[in-house]
N, C-alpha and C positions, 0 to 999 in steps of 0.2 A: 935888466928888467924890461928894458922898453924892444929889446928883440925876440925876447918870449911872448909879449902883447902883440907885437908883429904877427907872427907865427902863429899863434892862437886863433889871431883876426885872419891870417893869410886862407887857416883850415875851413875854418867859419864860412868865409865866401866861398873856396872849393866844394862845401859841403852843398850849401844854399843854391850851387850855379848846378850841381849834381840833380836834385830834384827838381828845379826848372825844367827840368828837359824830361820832367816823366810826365805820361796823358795818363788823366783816370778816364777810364770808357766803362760803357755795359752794354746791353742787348737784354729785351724782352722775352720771352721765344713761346709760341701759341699756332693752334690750328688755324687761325684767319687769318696768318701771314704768311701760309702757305702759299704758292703760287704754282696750281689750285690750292685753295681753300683747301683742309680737313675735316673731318668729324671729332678729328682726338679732343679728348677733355685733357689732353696733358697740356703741362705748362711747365715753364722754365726760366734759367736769368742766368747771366754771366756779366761776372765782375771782369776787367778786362787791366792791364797796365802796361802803357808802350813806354819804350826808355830811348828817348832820342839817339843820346850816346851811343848808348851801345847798340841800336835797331832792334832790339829784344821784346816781345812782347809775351807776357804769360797773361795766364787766364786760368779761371775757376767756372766751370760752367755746373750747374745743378737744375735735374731737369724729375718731375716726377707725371705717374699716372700713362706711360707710352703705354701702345697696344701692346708691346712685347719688347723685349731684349734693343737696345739699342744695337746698330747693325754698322754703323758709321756717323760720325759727325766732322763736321767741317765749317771752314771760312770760306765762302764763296762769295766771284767780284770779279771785278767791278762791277756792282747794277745798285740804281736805286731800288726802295724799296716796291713793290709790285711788279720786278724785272726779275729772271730768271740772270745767273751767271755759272760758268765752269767753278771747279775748284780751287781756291787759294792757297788755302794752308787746309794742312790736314789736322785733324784732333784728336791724335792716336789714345787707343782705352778708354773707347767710350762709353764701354758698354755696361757700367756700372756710375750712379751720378753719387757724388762730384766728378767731375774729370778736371784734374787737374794738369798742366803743361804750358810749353815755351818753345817758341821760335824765333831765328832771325828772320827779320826781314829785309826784302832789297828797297832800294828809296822809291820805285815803283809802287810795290806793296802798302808802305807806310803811307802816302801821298792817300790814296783809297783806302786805306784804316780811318786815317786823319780825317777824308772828304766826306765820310759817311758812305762810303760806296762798296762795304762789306754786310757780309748778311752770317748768322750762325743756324745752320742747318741740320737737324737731328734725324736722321736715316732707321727705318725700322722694317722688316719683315714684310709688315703689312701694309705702309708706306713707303717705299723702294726709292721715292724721288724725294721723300722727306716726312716727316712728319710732323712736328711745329719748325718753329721759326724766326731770328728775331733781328732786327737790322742794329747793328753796332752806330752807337752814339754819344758821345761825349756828354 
């Protein structure tokens, strides 16, 4: 009996040390946090979850009201927020919202997930360098 309570308790903490190690994050995403600013009325948000363990990060992004057909979306970084940055991670199929997906990342990447020093970028026909916008934050 008293090695089954073991064992029980042993899962218990493996379970509880497993979710330690997960970030809940999100992002806003809006035409004033373009950088330039937009006109677009759209707006957006993304649910975001990093797993230390495994460097795994997925995300749910849902975005409505764009000029047109999304064209690409992406993580972009390191920059604070009102700073322009390259590419991070890509956000393939975006062109219909929710977009849902998952990447690994390197301990580089995540350091700038964690820092706040990633942005979610939403790419449209008629905004070519983005169209809203929104800085990832815990």
């Amino acid at each position: 009996m008293n090695k089954l309570v073991i064992a029980v308790f042993a899962l218990g903490a493996v379970a509880f040390a497993g979710s330690a190690n997960a970030e809940k994050l999100k992002a806003t995403l809006d035409a004033k946090a373009e950088v330039p600013a937009t006109t677009s009325s759209a707006t957006g948000s993304a649910d975001l979850n990093y797993d230390a363990a495994s460097k795994k990060l997925s995300w749910t992004v849902t975005y409505s009201g764009l000029s047109g057909p999304a064209t690409a979306a992406h993580f972009h970084g390191p920059a604070e927020s009102g700073k322009n940055a390259g590419v991070a991670v890509a956000i393939p199929n975006a062109a219909s919202s929710p977009v849902k997906g998952e990447a690994t990342l390197t301990d580089a990447q995540a350091a700038d997930l964690l820092g706040g020093k990633y942005y979610i970028n939403i790419h449209t026909a008629a905004n070519p360098g983005g169209e809203i916008r929104g800085q990832v934050t815990k």
